[in-house]
C-alpha positions as CSV (number, residue, x, y, z in Angstrom):
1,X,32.2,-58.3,11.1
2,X,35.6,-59.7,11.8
3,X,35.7,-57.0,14.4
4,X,32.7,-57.8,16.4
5,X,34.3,-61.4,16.1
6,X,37.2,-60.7,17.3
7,X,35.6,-58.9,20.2
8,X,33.6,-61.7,21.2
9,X,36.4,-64.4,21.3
10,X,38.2,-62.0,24.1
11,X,35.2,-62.1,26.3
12,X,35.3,-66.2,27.0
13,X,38.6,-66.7,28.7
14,X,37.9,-63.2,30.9
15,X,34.3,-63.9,32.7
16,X,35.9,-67.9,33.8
17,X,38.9,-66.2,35.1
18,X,37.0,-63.6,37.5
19,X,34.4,-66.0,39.0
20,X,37.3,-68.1,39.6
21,X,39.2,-65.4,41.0
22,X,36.2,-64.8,43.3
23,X,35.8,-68.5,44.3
24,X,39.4,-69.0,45.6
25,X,39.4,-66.1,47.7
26,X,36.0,-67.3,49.1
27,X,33.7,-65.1,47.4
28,X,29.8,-65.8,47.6
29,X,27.9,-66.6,44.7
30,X,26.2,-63.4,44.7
31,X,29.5,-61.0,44.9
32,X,30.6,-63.3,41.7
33,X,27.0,-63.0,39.9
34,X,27.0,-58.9,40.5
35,X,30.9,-58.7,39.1
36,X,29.1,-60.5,36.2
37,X,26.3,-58.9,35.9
38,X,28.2,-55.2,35.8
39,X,31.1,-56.8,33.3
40,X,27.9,-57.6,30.9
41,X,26.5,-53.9,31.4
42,X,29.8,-52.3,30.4
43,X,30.4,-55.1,27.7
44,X,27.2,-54.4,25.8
45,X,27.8,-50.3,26.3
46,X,31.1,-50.9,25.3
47,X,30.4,-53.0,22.3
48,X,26.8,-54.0,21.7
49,X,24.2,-56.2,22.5
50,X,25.6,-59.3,20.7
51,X,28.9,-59.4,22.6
52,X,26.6,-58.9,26.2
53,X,24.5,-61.9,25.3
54,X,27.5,-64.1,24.8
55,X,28.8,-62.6,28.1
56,X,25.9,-63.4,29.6
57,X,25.4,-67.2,28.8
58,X,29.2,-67.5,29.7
59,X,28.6,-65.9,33.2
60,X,25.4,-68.3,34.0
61,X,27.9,-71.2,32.9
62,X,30.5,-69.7,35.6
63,X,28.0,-69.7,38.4
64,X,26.6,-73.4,37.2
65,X,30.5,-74.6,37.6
66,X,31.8,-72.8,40.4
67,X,28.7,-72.1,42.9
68,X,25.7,-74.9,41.9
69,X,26.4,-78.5,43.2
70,X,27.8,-80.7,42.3
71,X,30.4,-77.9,41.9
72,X,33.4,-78.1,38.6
73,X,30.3,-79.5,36.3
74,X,27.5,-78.2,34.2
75,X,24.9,-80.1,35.5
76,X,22.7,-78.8,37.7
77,X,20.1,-81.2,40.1
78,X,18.0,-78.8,41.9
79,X,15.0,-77.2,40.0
80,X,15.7,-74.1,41.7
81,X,19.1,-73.9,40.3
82,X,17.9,-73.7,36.7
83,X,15.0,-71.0,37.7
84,X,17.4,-68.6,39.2
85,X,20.0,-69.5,36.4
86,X,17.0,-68.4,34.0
87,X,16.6,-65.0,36.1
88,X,20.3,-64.4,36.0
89,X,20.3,-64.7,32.1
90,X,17.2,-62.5,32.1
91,X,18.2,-59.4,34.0
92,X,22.0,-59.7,32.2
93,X,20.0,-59.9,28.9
94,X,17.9,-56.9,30.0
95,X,20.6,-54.9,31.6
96,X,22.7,-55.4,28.4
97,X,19.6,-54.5,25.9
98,X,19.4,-51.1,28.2
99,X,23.1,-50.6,27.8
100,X,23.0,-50.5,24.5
101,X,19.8,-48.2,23.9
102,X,21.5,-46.0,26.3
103,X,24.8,-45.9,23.9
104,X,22.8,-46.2,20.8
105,X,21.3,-42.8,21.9
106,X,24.4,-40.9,23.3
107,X,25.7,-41.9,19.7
108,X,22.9,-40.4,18.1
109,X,22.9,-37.8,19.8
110,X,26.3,-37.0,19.8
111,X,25.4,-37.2,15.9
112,X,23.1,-35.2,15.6
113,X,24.6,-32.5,17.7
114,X,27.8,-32.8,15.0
115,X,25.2,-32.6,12.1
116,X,23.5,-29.8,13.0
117,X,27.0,-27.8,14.6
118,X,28.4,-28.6,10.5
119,X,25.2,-27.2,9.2
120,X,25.5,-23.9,11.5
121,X,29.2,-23.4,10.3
122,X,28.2,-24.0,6.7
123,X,25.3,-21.4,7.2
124,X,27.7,-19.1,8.9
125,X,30.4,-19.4,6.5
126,X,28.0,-19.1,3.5
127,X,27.4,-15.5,4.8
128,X,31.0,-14.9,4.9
129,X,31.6,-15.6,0.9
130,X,33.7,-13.2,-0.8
131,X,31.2,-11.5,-3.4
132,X,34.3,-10.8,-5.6
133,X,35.3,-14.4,-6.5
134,X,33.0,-17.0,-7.9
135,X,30.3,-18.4,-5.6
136,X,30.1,-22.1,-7.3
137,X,33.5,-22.6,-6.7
138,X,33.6,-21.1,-2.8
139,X,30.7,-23.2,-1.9
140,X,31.5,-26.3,-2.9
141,X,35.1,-25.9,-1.2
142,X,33.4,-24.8,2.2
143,X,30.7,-28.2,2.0
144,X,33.8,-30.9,1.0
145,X,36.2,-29.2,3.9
146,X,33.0,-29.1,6.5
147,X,31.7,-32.5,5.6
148,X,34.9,-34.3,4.5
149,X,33.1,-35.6,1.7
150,X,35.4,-37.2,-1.6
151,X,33.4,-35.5,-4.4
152,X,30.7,-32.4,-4.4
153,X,29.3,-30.8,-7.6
154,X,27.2,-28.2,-7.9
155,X,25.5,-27.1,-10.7
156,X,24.0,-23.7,-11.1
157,X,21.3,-23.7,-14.1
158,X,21.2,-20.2,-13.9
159,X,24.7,-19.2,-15.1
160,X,24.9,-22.1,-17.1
161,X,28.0,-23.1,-14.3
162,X,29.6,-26.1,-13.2
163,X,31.8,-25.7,-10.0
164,X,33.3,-28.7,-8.3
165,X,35.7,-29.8,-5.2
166,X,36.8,-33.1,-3.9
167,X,39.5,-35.3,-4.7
168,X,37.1,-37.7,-6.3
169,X,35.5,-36.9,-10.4
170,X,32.2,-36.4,-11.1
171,X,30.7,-36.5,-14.3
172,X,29.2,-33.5,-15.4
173,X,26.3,-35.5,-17.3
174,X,25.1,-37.2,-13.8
175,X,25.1,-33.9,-12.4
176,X,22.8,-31.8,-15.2
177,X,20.8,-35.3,-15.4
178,X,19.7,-34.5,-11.3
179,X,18.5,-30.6,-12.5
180,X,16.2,-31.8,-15.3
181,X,15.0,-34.9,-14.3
182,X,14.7,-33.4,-10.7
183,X,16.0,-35.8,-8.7
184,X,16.7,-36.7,-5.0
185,X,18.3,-39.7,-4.5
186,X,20.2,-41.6,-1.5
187,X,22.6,-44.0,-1.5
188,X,23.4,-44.9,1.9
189,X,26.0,-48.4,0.8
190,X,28.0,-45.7,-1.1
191,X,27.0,-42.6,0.5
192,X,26.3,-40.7,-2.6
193,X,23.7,-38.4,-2.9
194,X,21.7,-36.5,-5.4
195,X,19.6,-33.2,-5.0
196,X,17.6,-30.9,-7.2
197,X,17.7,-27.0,-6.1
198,X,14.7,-25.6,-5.4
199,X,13.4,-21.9,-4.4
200,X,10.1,-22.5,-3.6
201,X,9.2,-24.7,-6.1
202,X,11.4,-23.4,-9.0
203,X,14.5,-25.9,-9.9
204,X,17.5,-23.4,-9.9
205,X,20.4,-25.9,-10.2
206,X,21.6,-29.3,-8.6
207,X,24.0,-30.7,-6.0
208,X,25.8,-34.1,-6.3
209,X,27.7,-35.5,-2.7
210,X,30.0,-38.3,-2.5
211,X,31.9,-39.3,0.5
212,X,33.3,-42.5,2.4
213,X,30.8,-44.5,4.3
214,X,32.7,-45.1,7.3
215,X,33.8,-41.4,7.8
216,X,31.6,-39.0,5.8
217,X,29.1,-36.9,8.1
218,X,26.1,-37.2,5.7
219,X,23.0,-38.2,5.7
220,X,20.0,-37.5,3.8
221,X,18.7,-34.6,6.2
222,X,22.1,-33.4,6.4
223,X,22.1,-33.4,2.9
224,X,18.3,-32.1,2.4
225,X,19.8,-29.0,4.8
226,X,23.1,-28.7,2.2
227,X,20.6,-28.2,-0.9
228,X,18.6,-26.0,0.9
229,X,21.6,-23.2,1.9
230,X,23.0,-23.8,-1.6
231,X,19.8,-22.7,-3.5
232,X,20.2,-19.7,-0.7
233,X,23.5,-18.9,-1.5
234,X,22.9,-19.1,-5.5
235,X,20.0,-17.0,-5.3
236,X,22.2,-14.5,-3.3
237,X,24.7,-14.4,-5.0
238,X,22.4,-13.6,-8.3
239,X,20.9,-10.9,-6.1
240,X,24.0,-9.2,-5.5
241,X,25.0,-9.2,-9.2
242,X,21.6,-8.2,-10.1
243,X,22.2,-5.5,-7.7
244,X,25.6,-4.4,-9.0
245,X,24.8,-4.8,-12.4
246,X,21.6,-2.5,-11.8
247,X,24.2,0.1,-10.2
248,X,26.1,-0.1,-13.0
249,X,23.2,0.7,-15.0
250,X,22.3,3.5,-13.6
251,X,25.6,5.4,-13.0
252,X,26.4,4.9,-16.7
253,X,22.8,6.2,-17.7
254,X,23.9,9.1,-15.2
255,X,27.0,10.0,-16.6
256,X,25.6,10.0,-20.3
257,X,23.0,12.0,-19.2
258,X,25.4,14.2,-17.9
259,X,27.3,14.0,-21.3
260,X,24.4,14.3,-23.2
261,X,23.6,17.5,-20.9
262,X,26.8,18.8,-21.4
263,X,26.6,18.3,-25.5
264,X,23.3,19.9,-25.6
265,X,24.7,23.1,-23.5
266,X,27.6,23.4,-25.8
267,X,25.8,23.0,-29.0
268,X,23.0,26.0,-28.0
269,X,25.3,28.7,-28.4
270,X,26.9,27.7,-32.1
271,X,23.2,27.1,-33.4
272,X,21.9,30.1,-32.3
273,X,24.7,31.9,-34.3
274,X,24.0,29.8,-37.3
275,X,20.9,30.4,-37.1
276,X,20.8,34.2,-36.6
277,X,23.2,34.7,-39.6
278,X,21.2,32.6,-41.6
279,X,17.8,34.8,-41.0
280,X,19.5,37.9,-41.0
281,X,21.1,36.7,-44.5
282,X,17.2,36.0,-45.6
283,X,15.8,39.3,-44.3
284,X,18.7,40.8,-46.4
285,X,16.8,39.9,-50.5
286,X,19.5,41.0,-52.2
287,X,20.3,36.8,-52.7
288,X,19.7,35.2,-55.9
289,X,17.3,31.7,-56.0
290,X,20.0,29.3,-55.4
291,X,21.8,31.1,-52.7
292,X,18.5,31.7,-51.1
293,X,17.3,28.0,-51.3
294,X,20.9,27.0,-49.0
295,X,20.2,29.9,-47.2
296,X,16.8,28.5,-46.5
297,X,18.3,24.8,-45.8
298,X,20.6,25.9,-43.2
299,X,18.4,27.9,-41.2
300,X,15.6,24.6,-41.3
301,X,18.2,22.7,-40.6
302,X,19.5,25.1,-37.8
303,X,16.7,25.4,-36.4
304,X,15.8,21.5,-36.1
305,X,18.7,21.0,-34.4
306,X,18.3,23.5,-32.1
307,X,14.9,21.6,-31.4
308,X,16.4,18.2,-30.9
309,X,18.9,19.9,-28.5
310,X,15.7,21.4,-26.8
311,X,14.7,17.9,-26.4
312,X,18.1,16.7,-25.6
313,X,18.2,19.0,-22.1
314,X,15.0,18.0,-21.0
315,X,15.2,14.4,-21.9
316,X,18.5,14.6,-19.1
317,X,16.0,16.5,-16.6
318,X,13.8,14.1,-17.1
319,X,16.5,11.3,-16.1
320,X,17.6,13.4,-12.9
321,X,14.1,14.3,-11.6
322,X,14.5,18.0,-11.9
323,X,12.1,18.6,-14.6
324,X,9.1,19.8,-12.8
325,X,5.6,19.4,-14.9
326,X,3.4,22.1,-15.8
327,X,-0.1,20.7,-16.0
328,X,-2.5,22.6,-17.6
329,X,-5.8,22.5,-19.6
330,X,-4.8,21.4,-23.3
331,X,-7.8,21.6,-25.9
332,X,-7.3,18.6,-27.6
333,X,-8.0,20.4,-31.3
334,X,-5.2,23.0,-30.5
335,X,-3.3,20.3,-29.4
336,X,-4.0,18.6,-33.0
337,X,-3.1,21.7,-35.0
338,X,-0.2,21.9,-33.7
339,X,0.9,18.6,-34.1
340,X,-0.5,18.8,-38.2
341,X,2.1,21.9,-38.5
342,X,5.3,20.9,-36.3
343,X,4.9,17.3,-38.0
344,X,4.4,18.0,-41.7
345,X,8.3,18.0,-42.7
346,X,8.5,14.6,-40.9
347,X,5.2,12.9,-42.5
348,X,6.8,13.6,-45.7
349,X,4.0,11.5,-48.2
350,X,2.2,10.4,-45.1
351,X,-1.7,11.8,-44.9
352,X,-2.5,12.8,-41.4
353,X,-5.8,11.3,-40.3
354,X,-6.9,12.7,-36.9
355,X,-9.5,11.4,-34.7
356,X,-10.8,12.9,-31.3
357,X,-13.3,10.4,-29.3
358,X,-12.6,12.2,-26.2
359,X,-15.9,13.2,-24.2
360,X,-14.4,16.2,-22.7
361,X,-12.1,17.5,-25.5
362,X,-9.6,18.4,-23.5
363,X,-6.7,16.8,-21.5
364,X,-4.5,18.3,-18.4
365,X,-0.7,18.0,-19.3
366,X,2.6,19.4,-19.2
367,X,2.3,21.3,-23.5
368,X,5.7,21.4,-24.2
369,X,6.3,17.7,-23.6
370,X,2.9,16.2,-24.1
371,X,3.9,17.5,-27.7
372,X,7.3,16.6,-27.5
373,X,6.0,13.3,-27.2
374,X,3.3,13.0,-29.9
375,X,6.1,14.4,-32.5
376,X,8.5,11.4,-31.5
377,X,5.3,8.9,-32.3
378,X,4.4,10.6,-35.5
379,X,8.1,10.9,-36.4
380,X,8.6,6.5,-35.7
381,X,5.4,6.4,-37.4
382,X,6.9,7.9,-40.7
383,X,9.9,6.6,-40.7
384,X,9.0,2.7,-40.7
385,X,6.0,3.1,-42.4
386,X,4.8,1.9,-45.7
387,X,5.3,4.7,-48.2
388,X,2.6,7.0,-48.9
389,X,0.1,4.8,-46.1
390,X,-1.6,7.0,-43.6
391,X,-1.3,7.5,-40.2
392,X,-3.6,7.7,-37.9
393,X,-3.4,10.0,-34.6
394,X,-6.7,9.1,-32.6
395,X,-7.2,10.2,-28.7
396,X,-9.6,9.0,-26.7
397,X,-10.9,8.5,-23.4
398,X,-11.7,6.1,-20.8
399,X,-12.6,6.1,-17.0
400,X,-9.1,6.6,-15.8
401,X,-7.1,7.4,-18.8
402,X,-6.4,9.6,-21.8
403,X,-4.9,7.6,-24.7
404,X,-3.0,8.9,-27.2
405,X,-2.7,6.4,-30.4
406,X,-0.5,6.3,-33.3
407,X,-1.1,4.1,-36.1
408,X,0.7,3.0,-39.3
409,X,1.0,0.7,-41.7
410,X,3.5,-1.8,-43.2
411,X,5.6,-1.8,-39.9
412,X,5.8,-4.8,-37.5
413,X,7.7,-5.2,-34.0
414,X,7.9,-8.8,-32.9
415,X,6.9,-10.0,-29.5
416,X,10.2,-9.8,-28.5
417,X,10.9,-6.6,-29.0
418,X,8.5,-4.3,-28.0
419,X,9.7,-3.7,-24.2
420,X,13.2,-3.4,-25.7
421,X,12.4,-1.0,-28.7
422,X,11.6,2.3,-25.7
423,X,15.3,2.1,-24.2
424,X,18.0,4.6,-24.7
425,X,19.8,4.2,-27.5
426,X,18.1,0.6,-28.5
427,X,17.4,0.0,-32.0
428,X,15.6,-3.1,-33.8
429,X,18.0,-5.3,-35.9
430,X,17.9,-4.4,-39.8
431,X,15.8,-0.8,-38.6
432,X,19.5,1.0,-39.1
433,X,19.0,0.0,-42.9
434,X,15.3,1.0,-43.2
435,X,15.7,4.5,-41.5
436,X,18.0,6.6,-39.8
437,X,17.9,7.5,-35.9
438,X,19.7,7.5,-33.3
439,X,17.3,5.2,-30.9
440,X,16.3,7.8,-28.4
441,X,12.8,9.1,-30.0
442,X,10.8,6.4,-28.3
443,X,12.7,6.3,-24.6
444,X,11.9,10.1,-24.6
445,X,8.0,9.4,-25.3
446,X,8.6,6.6,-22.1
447,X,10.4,9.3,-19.7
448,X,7.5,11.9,-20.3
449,X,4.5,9.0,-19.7
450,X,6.2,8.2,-16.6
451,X,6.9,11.7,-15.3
452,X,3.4,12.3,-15.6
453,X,2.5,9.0,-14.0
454,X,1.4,7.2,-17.6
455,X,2.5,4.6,-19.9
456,X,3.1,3.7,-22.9
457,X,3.1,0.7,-25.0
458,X,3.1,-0.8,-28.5
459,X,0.4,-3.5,-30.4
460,X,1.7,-5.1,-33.9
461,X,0.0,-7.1,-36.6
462,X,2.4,-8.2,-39.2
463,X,-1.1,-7.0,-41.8
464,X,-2.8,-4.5,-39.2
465,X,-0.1,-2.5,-38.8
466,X,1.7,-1.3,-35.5
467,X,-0.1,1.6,-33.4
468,X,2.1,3.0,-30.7
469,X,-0.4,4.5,-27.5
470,X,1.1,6.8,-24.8
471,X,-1.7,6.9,-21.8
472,X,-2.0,10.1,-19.5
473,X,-3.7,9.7,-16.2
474,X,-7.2,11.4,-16.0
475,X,-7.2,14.5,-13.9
476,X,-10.9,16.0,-13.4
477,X,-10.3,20.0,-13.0
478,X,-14.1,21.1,-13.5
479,X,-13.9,24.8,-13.3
């Protein structure tokens, strides 16, 4: 205000002393009324419109004084005088309003070319972050350096992450306050401003922007834009980690297959050995009953390991794709007798109830695994089990599938879990106590569904029980 005041008081002694100027060297009215009029055209580009009126009225005053008789007074006799005195204040009015449209709209545009020139930069940069180092922090350095803004906070709900940059504080309250309450708020006196992240129309964190009013760059598209390549640079930067951490994933499941390969190879040759000295010890009969009995214990117990390494090797070729399946016709009663015999040392005081409700009574599989498989669920099933309940292995079919289910009681896996429980290696809290394992039983069942294009899941009832089903894809080969 006291600059536009300022500005004003320097136009009245200037317009006086170049109409005079004009007068003494003989100038005509008109030369000193278009001096006037283009001093009142820069004057309002220059400065505004306020300062052009007040040039204006001074100018008609000039003319009155100089040019209208009687001449050195104010007063004016002739009509005509005041009607082209009214004309002169007209077009200096109109010519000044024009001027200051005209620089009104450079300025904006001149603005707006700035806004949208930080915005590219920011967008550019943003592209150019360095994965390795903290996103949060990066961003809000690149938006207070583009912008020249005091304060910016940024809050990513994700990652739980505050990250700010500025030379003003923020507190960190106002800032979560914008995520939940999902806020966008402008306030132009104190140029602060307030946005809620969105992708879409999911809140992913929130941005907080202070500056100076006289020399920050913001305003509240500038600002709607600066939200918008933040959520896009948080949700990138979650991409990429989700990526890496993916990677990871699977080069660590890689090299323990590989380990777990490597294990499995070296173990084969030991067990056999065991296993042939134990048999050729039996086949032998010259031991007495309790030699015979840990005799008899080894070579079971051989032999079971020699199985779980079986399983070991193909569960890793299952991992690395080079298991190739073997489907073939698989009467589903063979299939049952088979499971009744491999699975009676596991049951232990378990009864085996069977039920077939298949309409063909058969299924096309790969044997060895398909039974692989069904011996992991029967072996879960025993383990966690109430003891001496029954379980229940029940096939049947529908339109598209063959469903395998195993059912026990006096188990129970909670919401929560029963994703989790068919990774590698994953085992239930408090299951270590109830039963050993090593947590791999259910992840092999998983690998086999999926290389033969099933799945397999799990239904719980803290009184029903739990039933585990493994679903095979129905294959019609009518011979």
């Amino acid at each position: 205000m006291t600059r536009r005041l300022l500005q004003t008081v320097a136009i009245v002694p200037v317009i006086p002393l170049l109409t005079g100027i004009v007068y003494l060297i003989h100038g005509k009215a008109l030369t000193a009324g278009l001096i006037e009029l283009v001093l009142v055209m820069l004057i309002a580009f220059r400065w505004g419109f306020l300062e052009a009126a007040v040039a204006s009225v001074i100018g008609v005053a000039c003319l009155d004084y100089f040019y209208m008789a009687p001449i050195f007074s104010l007063y004016e006799r002739d009509p005509q005088d005041w009607i082209s005195s009214g004309i002169f204040v007209t077009v200096a009015l109109t010519a000044g309003h024009f001027a200051d449209r005209i620089k009104r709209k450079a300025k904006q545009t001149e603005s707006e070319r700035t806004r949208l020139e930080r915005l590219y930069l920011t967008s550019r940069d943003i592209l150019m972050l360095d994965r390795r180092d903290e996103v949060g922090a990066q961003l809000t350095r690149l938006i207070a350096d583009t912008f020249h803004v005091d304060a910016v906070a940024l809050w990513d709900a994700r990652e739980v992450r505050m990250d700010k940059a500025g030379k003003d504080s923020v507190p960190d309250d106002e800032v979560r306050a914008t995520y939940f309450h999902e806020l966008s708020e402008n306030d132009l006196v104190y140029s602060k401003f307030k946005r809620v992240l969105r992708l879409g129309t999911r809140p992913v964190g929130a941005i907080y922007l202070a500056g100076t009013p006289d020399e920050t760059l913001l305003d509240p598209r500038s600002v709607d834009a600066i939200a918008s390549l933040s959520a896009i640079a948080l949700e990138r930067a979650h991409s990429f980690a989700a990526e890496s951490n993916a990677e990871a994933a699977k080069r660590s499941e890689q090299l323990r297959s590989t380990v777990l390969d490597g294990l499995a190879h070296a173990f084969k040759t030991p067990l056999a050995t065991i296993q042939s000295a134990s048999s050729g010890l039996l086949e032998i009969s010259r031991l007495e009953y309790p030699a015979k009995e840990l005799v008899s214990l080894i070579d079971e117990q051989a032999t079971r390991l020699a199985k779980l390494t079986n399983h070991v090797l193909q569960t890793a070729a299952l991992d690395e794709g080079r298991l190739k399946l073997d489907h073939e016709r698989l009467p589903v009663d063979q299939l049952f007798q088979f499971c009744r015999a491999e699975a009676v040392h596991s049951l232990a005081d378990h009864p085996l109830r069977i039920v077939d409700e298949t309409s063909a009574g058969y299924v096309w599989a790969d044997a060895r695994l398909l039974e692989m498989a069904l011996l992991q669920m029967l072996d879960n099933a025993s383990k966690y089990g109430s003891p001496g309940s029954p379980i229940t292995l029940c096939v049947k079919s529908t339109d598209a599938e063959v469903v395998f289910n195993v059912r026990n009681e006096g188990s129970f896996v909670a919401p929560e879990e029963r994703l989790r429980i068919f990774q590698r290696f994953y085992r239930s809290p408090g299951s270590q106590h109830r039963a050993p394992g090593t947590g791999i039983g259910l992840s092999i069942t998983k690998r086999i569904a999926e290389a033969h294009t099933g799945r397999v899941w799990v239904e719980s009832d803290s009184e029903a029980g739990t039933t585990f089903s493994f679903a095979l894809p129905r294959i019609h080969k009518e011979a």
